[in-house]
C-alpha positions as CSV (number, residue, x, y, z in Angstrom):
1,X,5.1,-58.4,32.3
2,X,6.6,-56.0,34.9
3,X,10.3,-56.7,35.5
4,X,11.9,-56.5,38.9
5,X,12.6,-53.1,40.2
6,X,16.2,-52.4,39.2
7,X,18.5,-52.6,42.9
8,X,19.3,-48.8,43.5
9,X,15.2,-47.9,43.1
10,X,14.3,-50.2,45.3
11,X,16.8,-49.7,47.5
12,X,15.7,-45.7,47.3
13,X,12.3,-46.6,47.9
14,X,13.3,-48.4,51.0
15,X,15.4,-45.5,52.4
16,X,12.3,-42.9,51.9
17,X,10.1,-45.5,53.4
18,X,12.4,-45.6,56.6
19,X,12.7,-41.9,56.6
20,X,8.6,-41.3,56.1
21,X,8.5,-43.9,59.2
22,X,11.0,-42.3,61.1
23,X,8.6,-39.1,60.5
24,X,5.6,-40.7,61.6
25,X,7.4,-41.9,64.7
26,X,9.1,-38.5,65.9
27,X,5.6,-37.0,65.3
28,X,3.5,-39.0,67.6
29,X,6.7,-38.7,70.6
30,X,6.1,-34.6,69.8
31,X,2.7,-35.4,70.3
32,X,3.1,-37.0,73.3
33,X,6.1,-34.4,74.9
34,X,3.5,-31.5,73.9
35,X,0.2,-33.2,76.0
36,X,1.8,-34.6,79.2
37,X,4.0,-31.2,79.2
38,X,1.1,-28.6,77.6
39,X,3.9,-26.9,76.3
40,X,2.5,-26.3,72.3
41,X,5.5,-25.5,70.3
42,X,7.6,-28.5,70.9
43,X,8.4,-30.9,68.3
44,X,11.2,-32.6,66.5
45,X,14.0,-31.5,64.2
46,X,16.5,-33.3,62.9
47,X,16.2,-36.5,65.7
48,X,16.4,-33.0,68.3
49,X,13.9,-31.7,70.2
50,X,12.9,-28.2,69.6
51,X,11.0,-25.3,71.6
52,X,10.5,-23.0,68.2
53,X,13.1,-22.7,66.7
54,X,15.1,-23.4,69.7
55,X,17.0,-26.7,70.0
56,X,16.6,-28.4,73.7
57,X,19.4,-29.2,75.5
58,X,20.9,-33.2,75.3
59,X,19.5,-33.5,78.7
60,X,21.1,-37.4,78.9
61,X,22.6,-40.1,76.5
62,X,19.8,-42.7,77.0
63,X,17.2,-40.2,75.3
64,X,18.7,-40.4,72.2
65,X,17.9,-43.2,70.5
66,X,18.6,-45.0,67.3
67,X,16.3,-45.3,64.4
68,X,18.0,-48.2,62.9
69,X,18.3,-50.6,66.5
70,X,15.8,-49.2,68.6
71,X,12.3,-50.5,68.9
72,X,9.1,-48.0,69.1
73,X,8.7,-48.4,73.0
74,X,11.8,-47.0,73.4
75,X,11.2,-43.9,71.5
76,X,7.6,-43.5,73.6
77,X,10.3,-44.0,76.4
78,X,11.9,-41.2,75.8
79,X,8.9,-39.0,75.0
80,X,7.8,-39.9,78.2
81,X,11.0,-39.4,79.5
82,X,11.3,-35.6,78.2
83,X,7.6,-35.1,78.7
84,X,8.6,-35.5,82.6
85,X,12.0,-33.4,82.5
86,X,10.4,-30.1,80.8
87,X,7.7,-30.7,83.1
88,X,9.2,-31.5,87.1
89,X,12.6,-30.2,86.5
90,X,13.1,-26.5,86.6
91,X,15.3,-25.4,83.8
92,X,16.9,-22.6,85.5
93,X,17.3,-23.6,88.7
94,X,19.4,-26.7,86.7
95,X,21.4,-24.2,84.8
96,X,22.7,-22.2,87.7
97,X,23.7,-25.3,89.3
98,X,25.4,-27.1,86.9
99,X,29.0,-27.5,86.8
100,X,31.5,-26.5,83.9
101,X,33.9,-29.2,84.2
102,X,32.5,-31.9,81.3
103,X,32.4,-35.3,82.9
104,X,30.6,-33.6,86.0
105,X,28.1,-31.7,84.0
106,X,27.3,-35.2,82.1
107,X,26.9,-37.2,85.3
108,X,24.7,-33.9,86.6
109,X,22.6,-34.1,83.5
110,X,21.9,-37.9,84.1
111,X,21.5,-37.5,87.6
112,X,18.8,-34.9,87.2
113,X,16.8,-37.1,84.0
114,X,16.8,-39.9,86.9
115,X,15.4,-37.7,89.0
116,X,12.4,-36.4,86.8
117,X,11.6,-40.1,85.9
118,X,11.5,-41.0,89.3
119,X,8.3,-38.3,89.4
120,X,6.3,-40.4,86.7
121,X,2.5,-40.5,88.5
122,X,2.3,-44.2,89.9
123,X,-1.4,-44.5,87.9
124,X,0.5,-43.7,84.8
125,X,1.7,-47.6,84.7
126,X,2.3,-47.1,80.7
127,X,4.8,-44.5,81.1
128,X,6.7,-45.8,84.1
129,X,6.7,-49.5,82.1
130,X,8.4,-47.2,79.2
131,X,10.7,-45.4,80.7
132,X,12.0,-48.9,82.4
133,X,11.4,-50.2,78.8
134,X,14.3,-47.5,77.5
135,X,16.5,-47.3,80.5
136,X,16.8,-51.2,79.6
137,X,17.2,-51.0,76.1
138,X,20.2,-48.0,76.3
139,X,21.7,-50.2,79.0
140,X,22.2,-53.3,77.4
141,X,23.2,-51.4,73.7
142,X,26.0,-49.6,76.3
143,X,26.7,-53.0,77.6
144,X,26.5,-55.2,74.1
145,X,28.6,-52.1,72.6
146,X,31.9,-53.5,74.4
147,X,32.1,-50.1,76.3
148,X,31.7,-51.8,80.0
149,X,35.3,-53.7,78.8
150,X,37.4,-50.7,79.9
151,X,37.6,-49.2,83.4
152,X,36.1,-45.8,82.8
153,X,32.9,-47.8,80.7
154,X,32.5,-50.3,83.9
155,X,33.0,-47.2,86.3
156,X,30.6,-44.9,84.3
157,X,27.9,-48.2,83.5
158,X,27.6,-49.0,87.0
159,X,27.2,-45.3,88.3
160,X,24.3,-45.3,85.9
161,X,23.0,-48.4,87.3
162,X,23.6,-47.8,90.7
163,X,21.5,-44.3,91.2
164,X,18.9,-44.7,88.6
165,X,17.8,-48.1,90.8
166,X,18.4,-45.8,94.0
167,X,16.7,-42.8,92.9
168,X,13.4,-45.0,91.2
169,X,13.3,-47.6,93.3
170,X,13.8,-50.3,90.3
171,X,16.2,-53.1,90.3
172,X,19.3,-52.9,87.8
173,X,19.3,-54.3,84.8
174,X,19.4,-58.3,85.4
175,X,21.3,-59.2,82.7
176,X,24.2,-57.0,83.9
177,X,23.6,-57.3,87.4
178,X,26.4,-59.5,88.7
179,X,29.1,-57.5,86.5
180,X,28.2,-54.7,89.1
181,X,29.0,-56.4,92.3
182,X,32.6,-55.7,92.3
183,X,32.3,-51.8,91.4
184,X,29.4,-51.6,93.9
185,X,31.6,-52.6,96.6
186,X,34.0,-50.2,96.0
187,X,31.8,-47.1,95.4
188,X,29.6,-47.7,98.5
189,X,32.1,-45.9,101.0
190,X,32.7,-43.1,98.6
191,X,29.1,-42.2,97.5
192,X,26.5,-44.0,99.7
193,X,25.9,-41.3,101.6
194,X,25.2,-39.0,98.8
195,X,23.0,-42.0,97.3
196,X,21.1,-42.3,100.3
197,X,20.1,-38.5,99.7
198,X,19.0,-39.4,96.2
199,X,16.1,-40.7,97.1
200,X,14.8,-39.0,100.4
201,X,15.0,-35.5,98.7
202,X,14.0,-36.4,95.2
203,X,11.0,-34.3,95.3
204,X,12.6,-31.1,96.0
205,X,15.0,-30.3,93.4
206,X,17.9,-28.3,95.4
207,X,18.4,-30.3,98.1
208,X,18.4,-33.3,95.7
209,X,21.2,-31.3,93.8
210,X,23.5,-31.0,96.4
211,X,23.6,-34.9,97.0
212,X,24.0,-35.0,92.9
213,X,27.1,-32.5,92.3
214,X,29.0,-34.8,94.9
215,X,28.4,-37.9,93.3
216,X,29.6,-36.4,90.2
217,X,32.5,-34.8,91.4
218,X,33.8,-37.9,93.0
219,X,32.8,-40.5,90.0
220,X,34.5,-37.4,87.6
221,X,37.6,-37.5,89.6
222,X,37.2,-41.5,89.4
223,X,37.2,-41.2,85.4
224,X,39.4,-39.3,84.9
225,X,42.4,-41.4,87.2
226,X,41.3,-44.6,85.7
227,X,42.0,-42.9,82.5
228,X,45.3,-42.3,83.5
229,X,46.4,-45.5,84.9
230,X,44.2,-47.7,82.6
231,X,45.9,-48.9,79.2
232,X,42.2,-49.8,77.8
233,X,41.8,-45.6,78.4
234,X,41.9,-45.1,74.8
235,X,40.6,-48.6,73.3
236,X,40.3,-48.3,69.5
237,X,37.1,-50.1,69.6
238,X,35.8,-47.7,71.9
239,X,37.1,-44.5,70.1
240,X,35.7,-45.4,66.9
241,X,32.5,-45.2,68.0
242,X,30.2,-42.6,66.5
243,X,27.2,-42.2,68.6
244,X,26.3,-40.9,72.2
245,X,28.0,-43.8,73.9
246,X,31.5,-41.4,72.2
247,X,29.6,-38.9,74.5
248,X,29.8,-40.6,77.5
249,X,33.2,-42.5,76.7
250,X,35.3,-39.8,75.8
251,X,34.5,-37.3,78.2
252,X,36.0,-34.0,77.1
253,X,34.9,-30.9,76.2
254,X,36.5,-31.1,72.4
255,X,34.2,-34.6,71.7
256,X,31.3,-32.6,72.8
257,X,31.6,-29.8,71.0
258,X,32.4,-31.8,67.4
259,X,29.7,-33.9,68.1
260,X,27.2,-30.5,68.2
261,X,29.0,-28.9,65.3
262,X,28.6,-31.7,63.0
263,X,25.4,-32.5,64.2
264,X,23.6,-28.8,63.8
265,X,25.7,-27.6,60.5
266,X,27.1,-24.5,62.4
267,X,29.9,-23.1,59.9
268,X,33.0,-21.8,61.8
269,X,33.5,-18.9,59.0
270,X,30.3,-17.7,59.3
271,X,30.0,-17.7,62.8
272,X,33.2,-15.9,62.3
273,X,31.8,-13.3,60.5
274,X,28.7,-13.0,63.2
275,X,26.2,-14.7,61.0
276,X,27.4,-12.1,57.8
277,X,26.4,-13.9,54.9
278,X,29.1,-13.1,51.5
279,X,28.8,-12.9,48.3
280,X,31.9,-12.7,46.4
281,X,30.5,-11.3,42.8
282,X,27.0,-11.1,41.7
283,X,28.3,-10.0,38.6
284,X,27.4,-13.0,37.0
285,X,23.7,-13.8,39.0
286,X,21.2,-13.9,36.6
287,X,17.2,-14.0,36.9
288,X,15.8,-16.1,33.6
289,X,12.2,-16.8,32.0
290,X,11.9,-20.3,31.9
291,X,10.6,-20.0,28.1
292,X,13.7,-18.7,26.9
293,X,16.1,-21.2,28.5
294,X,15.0,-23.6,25.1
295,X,14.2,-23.5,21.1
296,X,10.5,-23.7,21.2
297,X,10.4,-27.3,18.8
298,X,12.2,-28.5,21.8
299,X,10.1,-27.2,24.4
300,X,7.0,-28.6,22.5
301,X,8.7,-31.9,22.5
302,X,9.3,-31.7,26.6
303,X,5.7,-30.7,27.0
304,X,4.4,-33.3,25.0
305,X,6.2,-35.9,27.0
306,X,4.8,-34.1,30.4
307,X,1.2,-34.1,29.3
308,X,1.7,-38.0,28.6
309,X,3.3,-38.1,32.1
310,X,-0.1,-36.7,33.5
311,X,-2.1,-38.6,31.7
312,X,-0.7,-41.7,32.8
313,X,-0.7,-40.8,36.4
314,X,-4.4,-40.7,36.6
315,X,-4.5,-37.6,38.1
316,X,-7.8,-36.2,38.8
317,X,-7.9,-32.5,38.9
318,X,-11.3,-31.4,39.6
319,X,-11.0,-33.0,43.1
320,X,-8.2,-31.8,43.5
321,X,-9.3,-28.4,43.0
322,X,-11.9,-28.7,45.2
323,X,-9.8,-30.3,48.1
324,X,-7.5,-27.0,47.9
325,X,-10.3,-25.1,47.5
326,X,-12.5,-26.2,50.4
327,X,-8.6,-25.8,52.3
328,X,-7.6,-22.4,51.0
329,X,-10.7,-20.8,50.7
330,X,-12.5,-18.7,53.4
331,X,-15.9,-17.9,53.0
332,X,-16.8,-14.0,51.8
333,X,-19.6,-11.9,52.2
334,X,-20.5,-11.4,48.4
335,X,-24.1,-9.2,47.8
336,X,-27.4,-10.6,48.4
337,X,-30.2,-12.7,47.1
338,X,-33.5,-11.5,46.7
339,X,-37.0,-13.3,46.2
340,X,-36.2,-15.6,49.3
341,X,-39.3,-17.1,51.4
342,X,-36.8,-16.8,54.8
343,X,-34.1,-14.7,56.0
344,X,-34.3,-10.8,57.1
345,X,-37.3,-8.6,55.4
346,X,-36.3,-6.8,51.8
347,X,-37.6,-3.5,52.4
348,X,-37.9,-2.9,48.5
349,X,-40.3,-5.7,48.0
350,X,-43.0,-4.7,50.9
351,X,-44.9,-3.2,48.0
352,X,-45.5,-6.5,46.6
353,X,-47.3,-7.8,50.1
354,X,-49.8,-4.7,49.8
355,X,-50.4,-5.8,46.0
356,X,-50.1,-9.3,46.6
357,X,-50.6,-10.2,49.9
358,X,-50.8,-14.2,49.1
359,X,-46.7,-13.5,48.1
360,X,-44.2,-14.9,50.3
361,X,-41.0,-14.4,48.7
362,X,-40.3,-11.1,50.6
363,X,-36.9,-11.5,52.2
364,X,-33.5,-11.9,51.0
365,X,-30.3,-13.8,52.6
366,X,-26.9,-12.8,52.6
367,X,-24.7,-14.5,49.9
368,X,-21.4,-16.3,51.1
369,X,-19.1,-17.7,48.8
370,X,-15.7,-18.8,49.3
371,X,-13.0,-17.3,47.8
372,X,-9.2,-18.8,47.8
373,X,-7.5,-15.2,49.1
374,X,-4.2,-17.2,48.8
375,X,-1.0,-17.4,47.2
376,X,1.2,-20.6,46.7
377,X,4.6,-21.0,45.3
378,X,5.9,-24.3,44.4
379,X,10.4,-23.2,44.7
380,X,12.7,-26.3,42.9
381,X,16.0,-27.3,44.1
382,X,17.7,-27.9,40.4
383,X,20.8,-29.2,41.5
384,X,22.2,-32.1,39.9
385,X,20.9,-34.9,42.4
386,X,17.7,-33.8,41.3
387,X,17.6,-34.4,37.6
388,X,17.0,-38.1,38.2
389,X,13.6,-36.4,39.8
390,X,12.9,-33.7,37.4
391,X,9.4,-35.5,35.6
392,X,8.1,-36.3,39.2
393,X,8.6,-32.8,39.6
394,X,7.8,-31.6,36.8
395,X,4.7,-33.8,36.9
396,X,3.5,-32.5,40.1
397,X,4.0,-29.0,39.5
398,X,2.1,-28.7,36.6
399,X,-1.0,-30.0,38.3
400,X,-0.8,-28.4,41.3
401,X,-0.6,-25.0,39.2
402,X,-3.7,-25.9,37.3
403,X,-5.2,-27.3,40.7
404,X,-4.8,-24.1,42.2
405,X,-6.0,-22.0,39.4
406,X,-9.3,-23.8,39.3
407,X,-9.6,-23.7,43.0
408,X,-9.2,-19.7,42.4
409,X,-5.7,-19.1,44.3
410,X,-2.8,-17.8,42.7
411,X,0.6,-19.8,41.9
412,X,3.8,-19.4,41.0
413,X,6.7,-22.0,40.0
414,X,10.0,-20.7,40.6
415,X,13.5,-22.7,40.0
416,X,17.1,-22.6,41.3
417,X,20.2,-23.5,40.7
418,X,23.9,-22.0,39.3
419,X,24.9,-21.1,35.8
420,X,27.9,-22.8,35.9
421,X,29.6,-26.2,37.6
422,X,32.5,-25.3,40.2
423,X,31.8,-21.8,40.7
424,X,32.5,-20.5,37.2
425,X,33.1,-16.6,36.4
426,X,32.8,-15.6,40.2
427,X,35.5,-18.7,41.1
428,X,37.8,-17.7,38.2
429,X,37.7,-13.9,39.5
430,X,38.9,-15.3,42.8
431,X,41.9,-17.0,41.1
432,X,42.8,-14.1,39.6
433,X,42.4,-11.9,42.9
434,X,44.7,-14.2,44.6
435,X,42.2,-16.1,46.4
436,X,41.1,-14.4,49.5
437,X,40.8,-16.4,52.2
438,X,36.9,-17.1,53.0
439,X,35.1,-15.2,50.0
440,X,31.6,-16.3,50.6
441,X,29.3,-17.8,47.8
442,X,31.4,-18.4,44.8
443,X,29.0,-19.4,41.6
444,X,26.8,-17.8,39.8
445,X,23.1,-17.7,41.1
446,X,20.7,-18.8,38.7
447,X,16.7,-18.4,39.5
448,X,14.2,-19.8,36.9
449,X,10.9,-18.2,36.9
450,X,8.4,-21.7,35.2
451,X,5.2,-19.5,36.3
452,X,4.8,-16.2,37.3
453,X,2.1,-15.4,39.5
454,X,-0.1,-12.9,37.3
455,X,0.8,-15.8,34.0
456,X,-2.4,-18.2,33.6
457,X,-1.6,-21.8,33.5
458,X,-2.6,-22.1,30.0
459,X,0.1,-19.7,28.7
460,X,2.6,-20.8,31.4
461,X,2.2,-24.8,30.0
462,X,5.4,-24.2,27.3
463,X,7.7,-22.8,30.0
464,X,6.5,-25.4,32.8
465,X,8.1,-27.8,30.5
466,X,11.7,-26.6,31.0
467,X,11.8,-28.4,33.7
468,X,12.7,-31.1,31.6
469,X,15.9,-29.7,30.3
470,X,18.7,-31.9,31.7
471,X,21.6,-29.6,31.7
472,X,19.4,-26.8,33.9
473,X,20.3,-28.9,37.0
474,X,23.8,-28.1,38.2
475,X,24.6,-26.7,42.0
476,X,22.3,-25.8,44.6
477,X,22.2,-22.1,47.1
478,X,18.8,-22.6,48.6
479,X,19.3,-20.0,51.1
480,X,19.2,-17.2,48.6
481,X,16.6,-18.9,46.5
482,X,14.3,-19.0,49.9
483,X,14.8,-15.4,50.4
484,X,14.3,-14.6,47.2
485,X,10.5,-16.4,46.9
486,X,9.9,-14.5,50.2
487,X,10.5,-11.5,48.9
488,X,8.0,-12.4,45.7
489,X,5.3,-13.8,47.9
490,X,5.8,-10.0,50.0
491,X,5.0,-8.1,46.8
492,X,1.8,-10.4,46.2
493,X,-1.2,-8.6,47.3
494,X,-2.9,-12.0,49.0
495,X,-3.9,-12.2,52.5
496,X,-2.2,-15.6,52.9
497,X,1.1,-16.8,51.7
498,X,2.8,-20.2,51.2
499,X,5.8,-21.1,50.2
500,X,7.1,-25.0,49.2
501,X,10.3,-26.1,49.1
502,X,10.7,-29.1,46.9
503,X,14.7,-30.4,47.3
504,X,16.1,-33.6,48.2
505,X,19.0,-32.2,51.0
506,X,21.3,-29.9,52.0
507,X,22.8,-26.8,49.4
508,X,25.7,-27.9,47.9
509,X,28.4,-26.0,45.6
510,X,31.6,-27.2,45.3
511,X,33.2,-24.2,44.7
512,X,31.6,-22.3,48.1
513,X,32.3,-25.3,49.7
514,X,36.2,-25.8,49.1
515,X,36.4,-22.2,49.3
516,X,35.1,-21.6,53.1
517,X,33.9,-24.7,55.1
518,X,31.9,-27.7,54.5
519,X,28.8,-25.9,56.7
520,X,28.5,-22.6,54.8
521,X,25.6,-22.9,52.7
522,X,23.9,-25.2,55.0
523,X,24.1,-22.4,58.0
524,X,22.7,-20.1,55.7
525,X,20.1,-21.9,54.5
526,X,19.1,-22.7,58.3
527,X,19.5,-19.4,59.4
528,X,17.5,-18.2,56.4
529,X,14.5,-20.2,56.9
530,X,14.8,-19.5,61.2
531,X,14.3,-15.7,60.2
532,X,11.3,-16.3,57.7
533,X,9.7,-18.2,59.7
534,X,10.1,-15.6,62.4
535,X,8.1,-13.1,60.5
536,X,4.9,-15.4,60.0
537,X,3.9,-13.5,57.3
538,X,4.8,-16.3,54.7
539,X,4.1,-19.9,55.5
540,X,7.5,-22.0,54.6
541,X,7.4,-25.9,54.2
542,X,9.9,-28.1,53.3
543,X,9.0,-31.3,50.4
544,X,11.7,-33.5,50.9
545,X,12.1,-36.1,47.8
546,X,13.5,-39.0,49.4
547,X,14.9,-37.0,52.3
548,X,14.2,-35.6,55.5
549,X,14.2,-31.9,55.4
550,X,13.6,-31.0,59.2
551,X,16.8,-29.9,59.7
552,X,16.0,-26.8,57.8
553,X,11.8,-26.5,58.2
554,X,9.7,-26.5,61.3
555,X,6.9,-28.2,59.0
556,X,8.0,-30.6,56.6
557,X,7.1,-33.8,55.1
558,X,9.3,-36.8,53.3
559,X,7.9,-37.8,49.3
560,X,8.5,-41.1,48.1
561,X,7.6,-40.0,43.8
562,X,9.0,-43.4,43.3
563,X,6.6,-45.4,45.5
564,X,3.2,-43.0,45.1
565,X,1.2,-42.7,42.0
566,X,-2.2,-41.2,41.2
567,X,-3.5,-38.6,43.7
568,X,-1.4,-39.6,46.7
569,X,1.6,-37.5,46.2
570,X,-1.1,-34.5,46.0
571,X,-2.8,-35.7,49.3
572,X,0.7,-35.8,51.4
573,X,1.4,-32.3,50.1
574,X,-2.3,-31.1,50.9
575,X,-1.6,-32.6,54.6
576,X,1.5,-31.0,54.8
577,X,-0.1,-27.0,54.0
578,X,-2.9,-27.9,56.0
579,X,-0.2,-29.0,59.1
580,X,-0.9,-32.3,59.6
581,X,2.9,-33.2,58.9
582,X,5.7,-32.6,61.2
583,X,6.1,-29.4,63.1
C-alpha cells in the first residue's frame, strides 16, 4: 500500500509542474513573436523577452502578465501584442523621440503599443480578439487592484481607456465604463485635440508622435499635481504593491530602476568594478578526483545503493544509446565494400567478367557509418539545496555516461561546490586583513572531477558514486565552475561540444554574499554564460531541478526527478540538446 505523498513533495511537485507549464506557455508566445515578426532569435528569458542575449525593452505594463492570475489568451495576447510592436513600430525612430522625464516616457510607451495594435490586419480576427482579450484582462486586474481609488490611478486608468478606444476604434471596458464619465469630461478640453490626431495619423509613426508626446506631457503634469494635492497620493495599499501596476503608480525614476535591478540580478559592485570579476584568495581552491573524496568500503556501499537505484528505475539503455546516437552522430565516409551487384564499377574485379562473364558482383558502394564526433559533459551544482536531489542526480548521470559511451561519444561528469561553509580560510584571511571593503568571491572553490573524459565508464563506476556523499554539498559559484567546463570541453579534440548544467537556482555563498552584494555571484554567473555562449563553440544548456533556469541559459528546460520515472527524465534532456526546449 502506497501512502500519501508527504505535503512538502507534493507541494514541490506542484511548483515544478507550474514552472514546466509556465515553460511550455512562454515557448509557444516565442513561437508566435518569432512567425508574425520573422525575426529568429527572439524568445523568452526569465518572463522577458529577448533578441540574443539582449533583453527588449518593457514596451508597456499590460504585456506583462502574471502566471499565477492570468489565463492563456492573455499571454497569446501579448505575443500578438509584441509580435505587432517589433514589427510596425520602428525602434529607433521611438528612441529618438522619446522623452526622459518618467511619467511621460511611460504614457509614450503606452501610447505607441496602442498604436501598433491598432495595425493588427482586420483578416487576423484571432489576434485582434486577443489583444482585446488582454487589454481587458490588465484593465480590470488594474481596476479590481484598488489602484483606480486614488486620483493619479483614476487619472492614469482612464487615459488608458480613453486613447486605446480612440486609437483602435474599440469601446472601453464596459464594466468600468461609467467610472470614466466624470474624468472624460474633464480631459476632453485638454487633450481632444491631440486624441483626435491619434487616430487620423496612426499609420504614420511621426506624425502620430507628435499628437502622443502632448498627451503625455499634459496627463504627466496632471499626475504629478494630483500627487501633490491628493492625500490618497501615497495610499499604503497602493505602495505595497509589487508588480507593474507599482510601475505605473509610482511614477519615478528610483521605482523603475529597483524594479530592473531586482528583476535582472545586476550587482552594483560589480558593475562598479566594470564587469571585473574578484577573487580574494585562491589559495585554498582545490581541483579533486572524485575517488579520493571516500574510503573505498564506503564508496562500494554508495555504489551498491546507485546500481539498485537504476535497476529500479527501469531504465533501458540500449535505446537510449541508440536515441543519442541516431542524435549525435553524423554519418562518415568509412572505406568501401566490394563484391556488390550495384553501385560504381571496381576496376580490380574486371578480370573476373573476362573469366567469368556470368559474374555480377563487380561493383563496390561507398560505406557510411555514423560516428558520434561529440563530446558531452554533464556539470553538478553541489550546493546544499541539492543534496535532497543528489540520487536523482546521481541516477541520471551514471546512465547517461554509459548511454553515451555505447552510442560512441565521449562524456565527462564534473562537480562543484566549496570546501568549506561561510567562506572558510579565504573569509578568515579577510578578517585578519581588516576586511576590505568588496573583496570578491570569498570561499574556497571546490571542482569534483566523477568522470573524466579519456576514463571508461566501467572504471569511472566507483567514483560516479561519490555523488552520494552528503557532506560534499555545501555552497555553490557556478560562474567559475561554467568557465571552468568550457575550458575542458576547449581542450577536447571533438568537433562538437555540449555542456549541461544540472542546478536547481541561482549561486549562493554566504560569505560572497554578505561580503559584497546580494547580486554578485548571480551577475557573474549571467555574464559568464552571455560570453560562452557568444563563442558558439560549446553548446551550454541549463537542467533546472525543480527550477527555472532561463535567467541564466538561452536553452533550458525545467526536471521534475520527483514526478518522472523510467526513460522520461532521459527523453526531456534528449529534447533539450536536440533544441526542442526553450530558446
Amino acid at each position: 500500500m502506497t501512502g500519501a505523498p508527504a505535503p512538502a513533495t507534493a507541494s514541490a511537485s506542484a511548483m515544478q509542474r507550474r514552472v514546466r507549464q509556465e515553460e511550455q506557455v512562454a515557448e509557444l508566445c516565442a513561437g508566435v513573436v518569432r512567425a508574425f515578426s520573422g525575426e529568429r532569435d527572439l524568445h523568452f528569458r526569465g518572463q522577458r523577452l529577448h533578441r540574443g542575449r539582449v533583453a527588449l525593452p518593457w514596451f508597456a505594463p499590460h504585456l506583462h502578465p502574471s502566471p499565477e492570475t492570468d489565463d492563456f489568451a492573455s499571454f497569446r495576447g501579448v505575443a500578438d501584442g509584441l509580435a505587432l510592436r517589433l514589427t510596425v513600430s520602428d525602434a529607433a525612430l521611438h528612441e529618438s523621440l522619446r522623452p526622459e522625464e518618467p511619467v511621460e516616457r511611460m504614457l509614450f510607451e503606452m501610447l505607441e503599443q496602442f498604436r501598433a495594435e491598432a495595425m493588427a490586419p482586420e483578416v487576423m480576427a484571432g489576434m485582434r480578439r486577443n489583444l482585446r482579450h488582454r487589454h481587458e484582462q490588465w484593465s480590470l486586474a488594474f481596476h479590481h487592484s484598488g489602484l483606480t481609488d486614488t486620483a493619479r490611478g483614476l487619472l492614469l486608468y482612464a487615459v488608458v481607456q480613453i486613447c486605446r478606444a480612440r486609437v483602435s476604434g474599440q469601446q472601453v471596458v464596459e464594466e468600468t465604463e461609467d467610472m470614466l464619465e466624470a474624468t472624460r469630461f474633464h480631459l476632453a478640453p485638454l487633450i481632444g485635440h491631440a486624441l483626435a490626431g491619434l487616430r487620423r495619423d496612426r499609420a504614420d509613426q511621426a506624425a502620430y508622435a507628435v499628437h502622443a508626446l502632448a498627451i503625455a506631457r499634459t496627463v504627466a503634469a496632471m499626475l504629478h499635481e494630483a500627487g501633490e494635492d491628493s492625500s490618497d497620493a501615497r495610499d499604503p495599499h497602493v505602495d505595497d504593491k509589487r508588480s507593474v501596476f507599482m510601475l505605473v503608480a509610482d511614477m519615478d525614476r528610483e521605482i523603475v530602476e529597483r524594479f530592473t535591478t531586482a528583476e535582472s540580478g545586476r550587482s552594483a559592485v560589480l558593475d562598479g568594478a566594470g564587469g571585473a570579476y574578484r577573487v580574494f584568495t585562491a589559495a585554498y581552491d582545490r581541483e579533486h578526483d572524485a575517488a579520493t573524496l571516500a574510503r573505498k568500503e564506503v564508496l562500494a556501499g554508495h555504489r551498491e545503493k546507485l546500481d539498485r537505484r537504476i535497476a529500479a528505475q527501469g531504465v533501458n539503455i540500449a535505446r537510449l544509446a541508440r536515441e543519442l546516437r541516431a542524435l549525435l552522430a553524423d554519418p562518415t565516409r568509412d572505406g568501401w565494400d566490394g563484391g556488390q551487384e550495384e553501385g560504381l564499377v571496381d576496376g580490380r574485379r574486371l578480370a573476373q567478367l573476362v573469366a567469368s562473364p556470368t559474374e555480377h558482383r563487380l561493383f563496390r558502394t561507398e560505406r557510411i557509418e555514423p560516428v558520434a564526433d561529440c563530446m558531452v559533459t554533464l556539470l553538478i551544482d553541489c550546493s546544499g539545496s541539492m543534496k535532497e536531489h543528489a540520487e536523482s542526480v546521481a541516477m541520471m548521470a551514471d546512465v547517461f555516461a554509459r548511454a553515451l559511451e555505447q552510442a560512441g561519444a565521449a562524456s565527462e561528469v564534473l562537480g562543484f561546490t566549496t570546501g568549506a561553509w561561510n567562506g572558510g580560510h579565504a573569509q578568515r584571511e579577510w578578517v585578519r586583513a581588516g576586511r576590505p571593503p568588496h573583496p570578491g568571491r570569498l570561499n574556497e572553490r571546490c571542482h569534483i572531477v566523477f568522470k573524466a573524459a579519456a576514463t571508461p565508464w566501467r572504471r569511472a563506476r566507483p567514483a560516479m558514486a561519490a555523488l552520494l556523499k552528503a557532506d560534499l554539498f555545501r555552497e555553490g559559484i557556478d560562474g567559475e565552475a561554467v568557465d571552468w567546463a568550457c575550458a575542458r570541453l576547449r581542450e577536447r579534440p571533438e568537433a562538437r561540444k555540449l555542456l549541461l548544467v544540472i542546478s536547481d537556482g541561482s549561486p549562493m555563498d554566504s560569505a560572497t554574499h554578505l561580503a559584497n552584494d546580494a547580486h554578485y555571484l548571480d551577475h557573474h554567473l549571467r555574464d559568464v554564460v552571455a560570453r560562452q555562449e557568444q563563442r558558439r563553440d560549446v553548446e551550454i544548456a541549463g537542467i533546472g531541478v525543480g527550477l527555472d533556469l532561463s535567467p541564466y541559459y538561452s536553452r533550458s528546460h525545467v526536471l521534475d526527478l520527483a514526478a518522472s520515472a523510467g526513460n522520461t527524465i532521459f527523453r526531456e534532456v534528449i529534447d533539450l540538446m536536440a533544441g526542442r526546449h526553450r530558446r
